[in-house]
C-alpha positions in Angstrom: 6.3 -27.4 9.3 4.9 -31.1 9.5 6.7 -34.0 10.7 5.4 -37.8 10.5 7.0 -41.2 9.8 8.2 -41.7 6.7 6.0 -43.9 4.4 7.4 -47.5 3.3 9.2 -46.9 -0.1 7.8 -50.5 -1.0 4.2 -48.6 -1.2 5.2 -46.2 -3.6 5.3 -48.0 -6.8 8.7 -48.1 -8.9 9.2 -46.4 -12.6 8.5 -42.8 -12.7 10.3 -39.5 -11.8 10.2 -37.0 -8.9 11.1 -33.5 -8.4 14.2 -33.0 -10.1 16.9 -32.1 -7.0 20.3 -30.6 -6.6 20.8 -32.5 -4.1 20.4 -36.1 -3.5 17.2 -36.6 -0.3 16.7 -32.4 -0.6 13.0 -32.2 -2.0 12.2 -29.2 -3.4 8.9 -27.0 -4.2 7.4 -28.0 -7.8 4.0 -27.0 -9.4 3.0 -31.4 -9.4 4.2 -33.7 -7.3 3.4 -37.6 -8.2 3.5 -40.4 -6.2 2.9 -43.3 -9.2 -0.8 -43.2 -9.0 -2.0 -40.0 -8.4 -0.7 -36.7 -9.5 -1.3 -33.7 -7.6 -1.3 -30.1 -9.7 -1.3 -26.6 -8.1 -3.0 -24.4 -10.2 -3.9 -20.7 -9.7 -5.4 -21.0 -6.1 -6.5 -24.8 -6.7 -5.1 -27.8 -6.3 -6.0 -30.7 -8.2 -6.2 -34.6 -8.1 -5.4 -36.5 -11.2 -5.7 -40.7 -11.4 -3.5 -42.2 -13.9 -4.3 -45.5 -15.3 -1.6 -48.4 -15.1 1.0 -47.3 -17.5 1.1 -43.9 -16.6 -0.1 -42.8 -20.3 -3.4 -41.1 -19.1 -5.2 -39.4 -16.2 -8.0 -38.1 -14.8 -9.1 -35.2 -12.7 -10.9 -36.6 -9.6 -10.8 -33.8 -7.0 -10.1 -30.0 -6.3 -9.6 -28.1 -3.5 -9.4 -24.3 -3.5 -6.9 -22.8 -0.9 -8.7 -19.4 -0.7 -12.2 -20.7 -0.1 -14.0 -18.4 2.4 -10.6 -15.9 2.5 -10.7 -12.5 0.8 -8.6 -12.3 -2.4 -7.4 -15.8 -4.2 -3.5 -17.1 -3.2 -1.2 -18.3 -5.9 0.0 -21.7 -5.3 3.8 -20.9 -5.3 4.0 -25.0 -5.6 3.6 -28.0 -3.9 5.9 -30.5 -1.3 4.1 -34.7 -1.1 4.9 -36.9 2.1 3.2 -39.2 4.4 -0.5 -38.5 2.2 0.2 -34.7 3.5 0.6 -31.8 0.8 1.9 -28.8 2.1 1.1 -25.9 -0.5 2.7 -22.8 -0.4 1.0 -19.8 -1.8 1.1 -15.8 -1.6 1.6 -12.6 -4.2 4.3 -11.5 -5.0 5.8 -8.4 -4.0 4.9 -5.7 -5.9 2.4 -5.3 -9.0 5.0 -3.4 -11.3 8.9 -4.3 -12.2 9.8 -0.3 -11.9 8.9 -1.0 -8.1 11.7 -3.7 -7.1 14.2 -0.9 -6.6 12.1 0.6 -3.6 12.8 -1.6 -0.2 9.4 -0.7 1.6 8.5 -2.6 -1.3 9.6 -6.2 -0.1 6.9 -7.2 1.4 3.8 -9.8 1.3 2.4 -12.6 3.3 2.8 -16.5 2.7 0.6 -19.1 3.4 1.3 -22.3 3.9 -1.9 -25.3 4.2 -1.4 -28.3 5.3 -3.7 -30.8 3.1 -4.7 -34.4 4.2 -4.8 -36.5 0.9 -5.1 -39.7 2.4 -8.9 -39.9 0.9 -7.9 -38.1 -2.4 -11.7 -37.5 -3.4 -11.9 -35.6 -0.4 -8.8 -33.7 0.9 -9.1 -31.9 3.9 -7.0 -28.8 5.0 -5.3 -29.7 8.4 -3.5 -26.4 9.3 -2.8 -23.2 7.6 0.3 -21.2 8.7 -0.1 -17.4 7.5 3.2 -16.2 7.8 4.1 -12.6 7.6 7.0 -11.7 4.7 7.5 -13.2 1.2 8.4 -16.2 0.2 12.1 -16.7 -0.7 12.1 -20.2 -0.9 12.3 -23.9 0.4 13.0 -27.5 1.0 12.1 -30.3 2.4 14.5 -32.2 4.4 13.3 -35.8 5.6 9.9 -34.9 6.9 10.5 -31.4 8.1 10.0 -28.6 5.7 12.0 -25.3 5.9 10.7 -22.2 4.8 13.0 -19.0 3.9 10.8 -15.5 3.9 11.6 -11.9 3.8 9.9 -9.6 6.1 10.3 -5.6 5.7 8.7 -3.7 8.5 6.2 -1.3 8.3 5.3 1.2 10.5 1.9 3.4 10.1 2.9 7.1 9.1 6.2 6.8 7.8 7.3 8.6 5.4 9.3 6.5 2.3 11.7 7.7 0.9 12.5 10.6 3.3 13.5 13.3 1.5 14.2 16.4 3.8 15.6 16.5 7.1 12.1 16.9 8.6 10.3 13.4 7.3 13.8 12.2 8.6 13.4 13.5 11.8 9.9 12.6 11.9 10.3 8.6 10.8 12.9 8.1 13.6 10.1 9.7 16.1 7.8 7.0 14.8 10.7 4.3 14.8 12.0 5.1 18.3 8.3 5.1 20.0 7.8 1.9 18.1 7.1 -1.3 20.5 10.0 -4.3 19.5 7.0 -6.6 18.2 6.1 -3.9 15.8 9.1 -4.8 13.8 9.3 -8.1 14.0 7.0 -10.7 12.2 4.3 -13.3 12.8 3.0 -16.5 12.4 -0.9 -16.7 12.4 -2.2 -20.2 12.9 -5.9 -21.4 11.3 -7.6 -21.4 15.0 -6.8 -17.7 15.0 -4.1 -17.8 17.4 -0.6 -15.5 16.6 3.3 -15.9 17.7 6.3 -14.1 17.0 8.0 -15.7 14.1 11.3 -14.9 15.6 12.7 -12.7 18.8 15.3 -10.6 19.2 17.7 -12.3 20.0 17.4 -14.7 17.4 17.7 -11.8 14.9 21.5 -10.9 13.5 23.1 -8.3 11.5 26.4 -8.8 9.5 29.4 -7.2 10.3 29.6 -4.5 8.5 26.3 -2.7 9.4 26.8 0.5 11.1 24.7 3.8 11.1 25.6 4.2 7.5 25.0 0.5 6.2 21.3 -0.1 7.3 19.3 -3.5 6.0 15.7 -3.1 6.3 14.7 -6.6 5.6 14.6 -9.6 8.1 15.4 -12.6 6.3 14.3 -15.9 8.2 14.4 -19.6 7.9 11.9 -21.4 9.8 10.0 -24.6 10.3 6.8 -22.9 11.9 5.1 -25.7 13.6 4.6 -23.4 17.0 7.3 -22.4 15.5 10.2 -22.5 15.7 13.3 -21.0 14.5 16.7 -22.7 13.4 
C-alpha cells in the first residue's frame, strides 16, 4: 500500500515494546502502535494521539482524528500499522450482523478501507489516501515498507435468487450469471480522488484443482498491495 525509506532506528528511542510478531521483521495489525514517545490508539472509528512523559509511566491525549468524517455510517478501525510518520488504519464491518448467518456464502461480504494518515505533525494528522476496497478483511502484514492486505470478495449479482431452491431460480440465476459482464464479478479498488480499478483480472484469478461443476467456490480470496494496485 505505501512505500518510503525506512526511518533511522537511532531516532526511535530504545526500551519499550512493539507489536508482538511471529515472525522476526513481519509487523502485524494491532489496536496501538508506539513509537517511544507517542502512542497511537484506534478506537471505534477514531484514532488517537497520546504523549507520554520520559519514563513511559503516563500519557496524554493530544489529537483525534475520525476516519468516517463526512462518509455515511462510522468504520471500525480493524487496527493500526506505524512507519516512516505514516499510519495506515484498516477499518470495515464485519460480515454479517448475526452468528446464525456465517453458514450462508452470499453472506461473505463487506468493504475495507484502508487511510493512509500523515503523523508527522501529531497535533494535526492529515489523511493522505484512502483505498476503499471491495471484500472483507481477512488479514495483514507489513513487510519492510510495503503492506499486504488479504480480503475476501463474494460476488453479487442484482436479482439472484440465494439459496436456489427449485430448478426454476436455478435456471433463472445462471440466466443472470451468463449475461453478466466479467467485471461484474470481480472486485475493486476505489481511490479518495474518486477514481476505480479492478482489484484483480482474470487471469490473475485461480481455482484449485479439484473444482469442477460439482465443487464451486464463490469467494475470491486476494492478497494485494493496492497502491494503483497491484497484485502479487
Amino acid at each position: 500500500v505505501y512505500k518510503r525509506q525506512s526511518r533511522d532506528s537511532a531516532q526511535v528511542a530504545d526500551g519499550f515494546t512493539t507489536t508482538n510478531v511471529l515472525v522476526a521483521g513481519v509487523d502485524e495489525i494491532d489496536a496501538v502502535k508506539y513509537d517511544g514517545e507517542y502512542m497511537y490508539l484506534a478506537n471505534n472509528d477514531n484514532i488517537q494521539v497520546l504523549k507520554t512523559n520520559d519514563n513511559g509511566s503516563a500519557a496524554e491525549v493530544i489529537s483525534r482524528l475520525n476516519i468516517s468524517a463526512g462518509k455515511e455510517g462510522a468504520n471500525y478501525i480493524r487496527g493500526l500499522y506505524l512507519a516512516n510518520d505514516t499510519i495506515a488504519a484498516i477499518s470495515g464491518g464485519h460480515d454479517v450482523s448475526w452468528f446464525a448467518d456465517w453458514f450462508a456464502p452470499w453472506n461473505w461480504n463487506g468493504k475495507t478501507q484502508i487511510d493512509m494518515v500523515d503523523v508527522s505533525d501529531t497535533a494535526t494528522m492529515t489523511i493522505t489516501e484512502t483505498l476503499d476496497i471491495d471484500g472483507t478483511y481477512v488479514n495483514s502484514r507489513r513487510v519492510g515498507d510495503t503492506l499486504y492486505v488479504i480480503t475476501r470478495f463474494t460476488p453479487e449479482l442484482e436479482d439472484l435468487k440465494r439459496p436456489a431452491e427449485t430448478d426454476e431460480e436455478r435456471e433463472a440465476n445462471q440466466v443472470l450469471i451468463d449475461a453478466a459482464e466479467t467485471d461484474e464479478l470481480l472486485p475493486t479498488i476505489t481511490y479518495r480522488d474518486g477514481s476505480t480499478a479492478n482489484l484483480v483480472s482474470t487471469e490473475n484469478c485461480f481455482l484449485p484443482p479439484t473444482a469442477d461443476e460439482e465443487v464451486q467456490y464463490l469467494s475470491l480470496i486476494h492478497i494485494s498491495e493496492p497502491t494503483r494496485p497491484r497484485l502479487i
